[in-house]
Structures are given as structure tokens and as C-alpha cells.
C-alpha positions as CSV (number, residue, x, y, z in Angstrom):
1,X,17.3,80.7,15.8
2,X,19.3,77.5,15.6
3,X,21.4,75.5,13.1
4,X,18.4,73.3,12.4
5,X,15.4,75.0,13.0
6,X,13.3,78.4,13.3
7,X,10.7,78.8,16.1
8,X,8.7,81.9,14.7
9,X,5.8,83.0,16.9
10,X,3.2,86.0,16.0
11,X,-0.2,87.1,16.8
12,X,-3.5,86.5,14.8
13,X,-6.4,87.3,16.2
14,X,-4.9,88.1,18.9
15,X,-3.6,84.6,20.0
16,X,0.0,83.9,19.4
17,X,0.4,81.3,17.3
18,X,3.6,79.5,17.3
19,X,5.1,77.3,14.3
20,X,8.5,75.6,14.0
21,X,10.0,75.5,10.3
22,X,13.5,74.4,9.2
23,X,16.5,76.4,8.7
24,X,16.6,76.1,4.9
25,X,14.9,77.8,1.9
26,X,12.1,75.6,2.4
27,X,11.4,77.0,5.9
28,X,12.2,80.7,4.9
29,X,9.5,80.6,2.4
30,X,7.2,78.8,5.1
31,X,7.9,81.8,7.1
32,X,6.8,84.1,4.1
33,X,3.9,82.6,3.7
34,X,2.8,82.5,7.5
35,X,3.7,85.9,8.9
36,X,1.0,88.8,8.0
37,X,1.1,91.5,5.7
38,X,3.2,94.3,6.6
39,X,5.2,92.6,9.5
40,X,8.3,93.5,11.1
41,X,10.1,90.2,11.6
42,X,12.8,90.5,14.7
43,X,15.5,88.2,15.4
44,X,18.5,87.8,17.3
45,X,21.8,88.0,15.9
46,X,22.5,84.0,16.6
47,X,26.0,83.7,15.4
48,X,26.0,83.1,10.8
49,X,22.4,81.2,11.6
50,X,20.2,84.7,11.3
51,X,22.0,86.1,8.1
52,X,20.4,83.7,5.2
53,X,16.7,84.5,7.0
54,X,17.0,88.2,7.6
55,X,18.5,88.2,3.4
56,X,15.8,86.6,2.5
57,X,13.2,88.3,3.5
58,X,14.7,91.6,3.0
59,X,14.6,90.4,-0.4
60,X,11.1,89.6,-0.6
61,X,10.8,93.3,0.8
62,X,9.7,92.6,4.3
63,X,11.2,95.1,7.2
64,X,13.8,93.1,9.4
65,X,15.2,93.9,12.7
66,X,18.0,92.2,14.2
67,X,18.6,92.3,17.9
68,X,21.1,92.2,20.4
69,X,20.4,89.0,22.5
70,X,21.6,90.7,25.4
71,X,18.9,92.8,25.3
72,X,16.2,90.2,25.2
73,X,17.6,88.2,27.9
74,X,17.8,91.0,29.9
75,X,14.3,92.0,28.8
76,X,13.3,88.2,29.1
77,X,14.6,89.0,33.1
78,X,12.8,92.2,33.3
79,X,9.5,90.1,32.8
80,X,10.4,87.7,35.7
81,X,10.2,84.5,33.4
82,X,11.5,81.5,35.0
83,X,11.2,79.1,32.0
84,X,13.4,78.9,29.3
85,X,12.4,76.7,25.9
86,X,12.7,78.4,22.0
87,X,8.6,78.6,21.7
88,X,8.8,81.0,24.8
89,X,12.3,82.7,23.5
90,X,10.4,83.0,20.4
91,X,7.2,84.7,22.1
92,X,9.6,87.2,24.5
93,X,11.5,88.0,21.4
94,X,7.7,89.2,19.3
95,X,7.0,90.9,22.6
96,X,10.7,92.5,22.5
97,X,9.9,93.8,19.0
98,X,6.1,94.9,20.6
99,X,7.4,97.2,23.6
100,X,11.2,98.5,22.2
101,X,12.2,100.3,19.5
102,X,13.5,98.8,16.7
103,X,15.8,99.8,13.8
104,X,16.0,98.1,10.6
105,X,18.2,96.0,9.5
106,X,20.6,96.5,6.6
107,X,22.2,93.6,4.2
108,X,26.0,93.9,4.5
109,X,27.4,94.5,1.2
110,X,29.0,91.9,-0.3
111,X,33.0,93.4,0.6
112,X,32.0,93.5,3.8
113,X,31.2,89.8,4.4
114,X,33.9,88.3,2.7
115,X,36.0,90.3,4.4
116,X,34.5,89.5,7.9
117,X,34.6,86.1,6.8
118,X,38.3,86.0,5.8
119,X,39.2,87.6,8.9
120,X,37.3,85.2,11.0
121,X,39.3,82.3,8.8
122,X,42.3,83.9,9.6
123,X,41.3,84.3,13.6
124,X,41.0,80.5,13.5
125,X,44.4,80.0,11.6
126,X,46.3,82.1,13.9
127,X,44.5,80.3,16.9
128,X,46.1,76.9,15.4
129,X,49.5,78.3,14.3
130,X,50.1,79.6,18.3
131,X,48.5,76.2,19.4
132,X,51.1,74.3,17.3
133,X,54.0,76.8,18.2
134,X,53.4,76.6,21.6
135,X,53.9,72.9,21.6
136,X,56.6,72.4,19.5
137,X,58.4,74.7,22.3
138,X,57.6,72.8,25.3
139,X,59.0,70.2,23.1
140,X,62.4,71.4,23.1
141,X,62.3,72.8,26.5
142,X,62.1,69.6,28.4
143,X,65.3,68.3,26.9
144,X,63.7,65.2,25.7
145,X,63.3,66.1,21.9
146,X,61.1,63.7,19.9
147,X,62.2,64.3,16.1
148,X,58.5,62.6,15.3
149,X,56.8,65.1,16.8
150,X,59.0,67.6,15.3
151,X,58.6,67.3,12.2
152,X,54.9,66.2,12.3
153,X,54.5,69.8,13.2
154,X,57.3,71.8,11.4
155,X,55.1,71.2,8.1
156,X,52.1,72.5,9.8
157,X,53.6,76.0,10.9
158,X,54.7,76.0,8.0
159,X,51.4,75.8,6.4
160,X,49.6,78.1,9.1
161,X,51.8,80.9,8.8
162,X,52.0,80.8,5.2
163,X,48.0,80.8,4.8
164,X,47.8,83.4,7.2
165,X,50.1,85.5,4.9
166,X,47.8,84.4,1.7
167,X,44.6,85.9,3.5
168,X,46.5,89.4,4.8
169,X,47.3,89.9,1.0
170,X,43.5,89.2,-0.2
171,X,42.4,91.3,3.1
172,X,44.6,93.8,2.1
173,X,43.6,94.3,-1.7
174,X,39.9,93.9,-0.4
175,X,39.9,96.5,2.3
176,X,41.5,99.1,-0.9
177,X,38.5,98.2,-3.0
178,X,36.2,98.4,0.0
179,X,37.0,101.2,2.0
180,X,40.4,102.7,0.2
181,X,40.4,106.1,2.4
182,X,39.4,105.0,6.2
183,X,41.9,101.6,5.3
184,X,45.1,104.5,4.7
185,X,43.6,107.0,7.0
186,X,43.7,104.9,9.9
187,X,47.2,103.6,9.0
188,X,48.4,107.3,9.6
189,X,47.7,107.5,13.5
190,X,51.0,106.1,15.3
191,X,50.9,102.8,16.7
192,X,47.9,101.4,14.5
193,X,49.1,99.5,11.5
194,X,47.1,97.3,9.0
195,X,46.0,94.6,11.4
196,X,44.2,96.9,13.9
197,X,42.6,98.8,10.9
198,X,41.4,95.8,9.4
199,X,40.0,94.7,12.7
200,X,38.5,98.1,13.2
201,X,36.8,98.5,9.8
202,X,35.4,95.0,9.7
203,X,33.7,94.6,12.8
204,X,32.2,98.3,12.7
205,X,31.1,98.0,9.1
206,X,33.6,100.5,8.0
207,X,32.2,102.6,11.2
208,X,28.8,102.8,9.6
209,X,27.2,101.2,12.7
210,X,28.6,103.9,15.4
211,X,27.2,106.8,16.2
212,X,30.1,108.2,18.4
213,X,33.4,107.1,19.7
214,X,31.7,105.7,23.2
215,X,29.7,103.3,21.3
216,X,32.9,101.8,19.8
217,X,34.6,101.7,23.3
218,X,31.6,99.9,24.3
219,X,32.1,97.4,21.7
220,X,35.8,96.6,22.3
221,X,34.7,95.6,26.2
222,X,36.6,98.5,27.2
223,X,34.3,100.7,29.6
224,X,34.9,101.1,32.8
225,X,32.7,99.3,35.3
226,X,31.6,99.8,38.9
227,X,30.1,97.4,41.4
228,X,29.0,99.2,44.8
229,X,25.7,100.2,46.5
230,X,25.5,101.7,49.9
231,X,28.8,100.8,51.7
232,X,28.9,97.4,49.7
233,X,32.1,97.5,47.3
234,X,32.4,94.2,45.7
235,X,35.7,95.5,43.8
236,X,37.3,98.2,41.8
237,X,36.5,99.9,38.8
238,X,37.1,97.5,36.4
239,X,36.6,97.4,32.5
240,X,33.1,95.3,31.8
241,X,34.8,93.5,28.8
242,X,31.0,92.9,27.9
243,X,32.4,93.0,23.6
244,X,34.5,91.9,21.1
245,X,37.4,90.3,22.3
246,X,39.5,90.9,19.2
247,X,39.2,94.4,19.3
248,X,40.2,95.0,22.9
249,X,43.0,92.2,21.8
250,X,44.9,93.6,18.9
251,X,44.3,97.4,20.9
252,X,46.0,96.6,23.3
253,X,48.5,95.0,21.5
254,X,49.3,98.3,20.0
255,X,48.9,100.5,23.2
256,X,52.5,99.2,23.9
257,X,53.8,100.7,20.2
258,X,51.1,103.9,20.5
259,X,53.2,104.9,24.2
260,X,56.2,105.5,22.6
261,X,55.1,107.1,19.2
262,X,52.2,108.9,19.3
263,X,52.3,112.2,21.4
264,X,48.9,112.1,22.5
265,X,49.0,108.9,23.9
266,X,52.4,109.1,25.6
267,X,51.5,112.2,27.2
268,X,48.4,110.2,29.2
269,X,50.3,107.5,29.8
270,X,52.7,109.4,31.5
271,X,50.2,111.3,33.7
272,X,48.4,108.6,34.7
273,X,51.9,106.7,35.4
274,X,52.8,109.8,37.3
275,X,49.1,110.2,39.6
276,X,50.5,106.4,40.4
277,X,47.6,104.4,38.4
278,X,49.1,100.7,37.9
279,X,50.8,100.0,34.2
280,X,48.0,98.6,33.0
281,X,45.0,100.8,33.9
282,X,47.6,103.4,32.2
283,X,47.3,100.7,29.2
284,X,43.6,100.8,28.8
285,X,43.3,104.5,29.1
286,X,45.6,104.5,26.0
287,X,43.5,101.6,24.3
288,X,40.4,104.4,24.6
289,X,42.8,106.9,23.5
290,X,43.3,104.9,20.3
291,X,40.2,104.2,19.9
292,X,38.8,108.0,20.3
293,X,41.5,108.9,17.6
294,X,40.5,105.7,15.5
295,X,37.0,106.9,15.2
296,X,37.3,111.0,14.8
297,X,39.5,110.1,11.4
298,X,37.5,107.4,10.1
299,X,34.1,109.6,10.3
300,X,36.0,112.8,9.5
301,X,38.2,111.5,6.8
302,X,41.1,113.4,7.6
303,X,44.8,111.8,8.3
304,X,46.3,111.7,11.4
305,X,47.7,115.4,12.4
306,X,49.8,115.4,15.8
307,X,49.1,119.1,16.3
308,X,45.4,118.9,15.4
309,X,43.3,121.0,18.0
310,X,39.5,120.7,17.4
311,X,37.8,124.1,16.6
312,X,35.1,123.1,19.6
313,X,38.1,123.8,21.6
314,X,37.8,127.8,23.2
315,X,41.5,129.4,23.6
């Protein structure tokens, strides 16, 4: 998959025949009309390049799968392949879909992309606003104050923040429409407020993708990691961060509020704190915390309750 072009490679006759079509309507429908009856087309999950392909043949009723390119490249490794070009990517991806099972892929409904793509807008604005921000205060700092550059980018904080504060509005009105009950739910656990529920809910699909609260862990980068064979220790346990940056990001963010307000949270903070773990190990125990909490109200639809005990639990 690539901005430009599509390297699709499948077997007939048993020979793999490779073709290389365009990136564009043109080339989906080339596709259609190459691949045999009752395929399974898989593909990684390149970035926005994979969504107007996998759409389209979804449309035309053919089964998709869309993979983790992770797993092919550690598949790719498994294989011992030394060479790297998109025919062979293309023919270690059909062999991918050949050995491994596969799950189909589902079109995101249409709330669900333009609010992933509002967010990832906003992402961008935010990146700019802290850019600009950042300069205008080293600015000031060294004592030499150049009104030029100030008020080149006054204007353009100006404009950041105040775009930033259009989107939250249409994120928020979208997110009631979309997913009304996880959007409040999630609201009601201390030390979460609309921006980490947004996050949350957009990147997990409104939690349709997960299966339990580990897999979401996983995606926020936060499991724990360890590096040592024999007497080798290379370091300490540290979290593999293999995931979404935002969500580990805006998490943490609100560990710091979630230590002082929610009970749960404060109470492993402080055991941790007290068994001398460092502040922020403590932090990312909480982050997991969050996250555990985040996930047992979004799939069980009930608000946040500080004195909820499970009924798994045996008195």
C-alpha cells in the first residue's frame, strides 16, 4: 500500500502472479476484476492509504482483512527474508493471510471517522499552537523582545486556540450523537474528563475493538516489558510503549488529577509510594488503573461507583 500505487499479488494456478495498479478508482476496479472469486483480500493498515480500497471492495461484497503491519514484519522475519521491495511485501502479506487467522474487517461508521478525523485535525492544531507558544516565550525570556515577531505570532495563537475550541464543540456534539452513554459514563470516573474520553472512544471504536481491558493497556504502550535471559539483564522492567502515543499521553496527563480524587487510584499510588517504587512507576500503575476502570464502564454501561465491589469478588 502506498500513496500512489497498489502491489496486489495472488495465486492462479498455483503461481503467484503479481500486478501493480494505482491507488485510485481506476486501480480498485482493476483489482476487482483480477483477484478470483470468493477471495479474501488482506492488507495492512498503511496509515488513510488502505481505507478507500478495503471500502470499496467491501462494497462490492468481497471479505477484507486488515492487518497489523507489526505482525507481517515480524512474520516477514520469522521466514528469514533478507530482501525488502513491495512485490515481495506483497507476496509475504498473501502468505500472512495463507498461514494466520484472519478476522474481517468492518467499515467504520460514518460518526466514527469524522470524528477520528477531527481529532487528528485537532492533534495537529494543538502541535502548532505549543510550537508557536513555545517560541513566543523564549522570545521574551532572552530580554531582547522583537515586537515583529510578536505580533507575527500573537495572531496565530490566536487562531490555533480558537480553532482548537471550534473542533472540541463539534467533537463534543458528535460524540452525544455517537456514543451518548459511554461519552457521560466515562466522564463520571474521577480524574477523566471530556478530552481523555474522547481520546478513549475514538481510537477504540467506542471500545468495540477490545475484548478486555489488557488489550486496551496494550494499545496505550503501557505494558510492562522485560529484557533478560540467563544472567543477561539488559535493564529494568520497563513499559514497551509499542502503541498509541496519545493515549498513554493524555493518561497520564490525568493520573496526576486521578491521585488526588479517585479513591481507588490514590489508594495504589500510595502503596506503591510506600513499597518505595519511584513517582513515576507509581504514575503508570495508576495510568492502568484508569484504564481498567475506563473499560469495565464503557462495556458495562454503568457510571462510576466508588464503593462498587464486583460480585466475582468472594467475602
Amino acid at each position: 500500500m502506498s500513496k500512489a500505487h497498489l502491489d496486489l499479488v495472488f495465486l492462479k494456478a498455483g503461481k503467484a502472479q503479481h500486478h501493480k495498479v494505482t491507488n485510485d478508482k481506476a486501480g480498485h476496479k482493476k483489482i476487482l476484476s483480477l483477484i478470483p472469486n470468493s477471495s479474501c483480500v488482506v492488507m495492512e493498515s498503511s496509515g488513510p492509504y488502505f481505507l478507500s480500497l478495503a471500502a470499496f471492495l467491501k462494497a462490492h461484497e468481497v471479505s477484507v482483512s486488515v492487518v497489523n503491519p507489526l505482525s507481517v514484519k515480524r512474520f516477514i522475519q520469522m521466514k528469514g527474508e533478507r530482501n525488502k521491495s513491495d512485490k515481495k511485501d506483497a507476496y509475504w502479506i498473501m502468505s500472512y493471510g495463507q498461514e494466520q487467522p484472519l478476522k474481517e474487517w468492518e467499515l467504520p461508521n460514518e460518526l466514527q471517522l469524522k470524528c477520528a478525523r477531527l481529532y487528528s485535525l485537532r492533534a495537529l492544531y494543538v502541535k502548532q499552537l505549543t510550537m508557536l507558544t513555545n517560541h513566543s516565550q523564549s522570545v521574551t525570556i532572552t530580554g531582547m523582545v522583537d515586537k515583529d515577531v510578536k505580533q507575527s505570532i500573537a495572531p496565530m495563537i490566536k487562531h490555533f486556540k480558537l480553532a482548537c475550541e471550534k473542533l472540541d464543540a463539534k467533537l463534543d456534539k458528535l460524540l452525544k450523537e455517537w456514543q451518548p452513554e459511554q461519552y457521560r459514563n466515562l466522564q463520571t470516573i474521577p480524574g477523566v474528563g471530556k478530552q481523555v474520553a474522547m481520546v478513549l472512544i475514538i481510537k477504540t471504536n467506542g471500545f468495540s475493538n477490545l475484548e478486555n481491558y489488557r488489550q486496551l493497556i496494550s494499545m496505550a504502550g503501557l505494558t510492562p516489558r522485560e529484557y533478560s535471559s540467563g544472567s543477561s539483564v539488559r535493564a529494568k522492567v520497563r513499559i514497551c510503549k509499542n502503541g498509541g502515543s496519545e493515549i498513554r499521553r493524555i493518561v497520564y496527563l490525568s493520573s496526576m488529577t486521578a491521585i488526588r480524587y479517585n479513591r481507588q487510584c490514590k489508594t495504589l499510588f500510595d502503596r506503591l509510594k510506600c513499597r518505595g517504587k519511584n513517582g513515576k512507576v507509581a504514575l503508570i500503575a495508576v495510568c492502568n488503573k484508569i484504564l481498567k476502570q475506563a473499560f469495565a464502564i464503557a462495556k458495562s454501561g454503568v457510571p462510576y461507583h466508588a464503593d462498587y465491589t464486583s460480585k466475582l469478588v468472594v467475602n
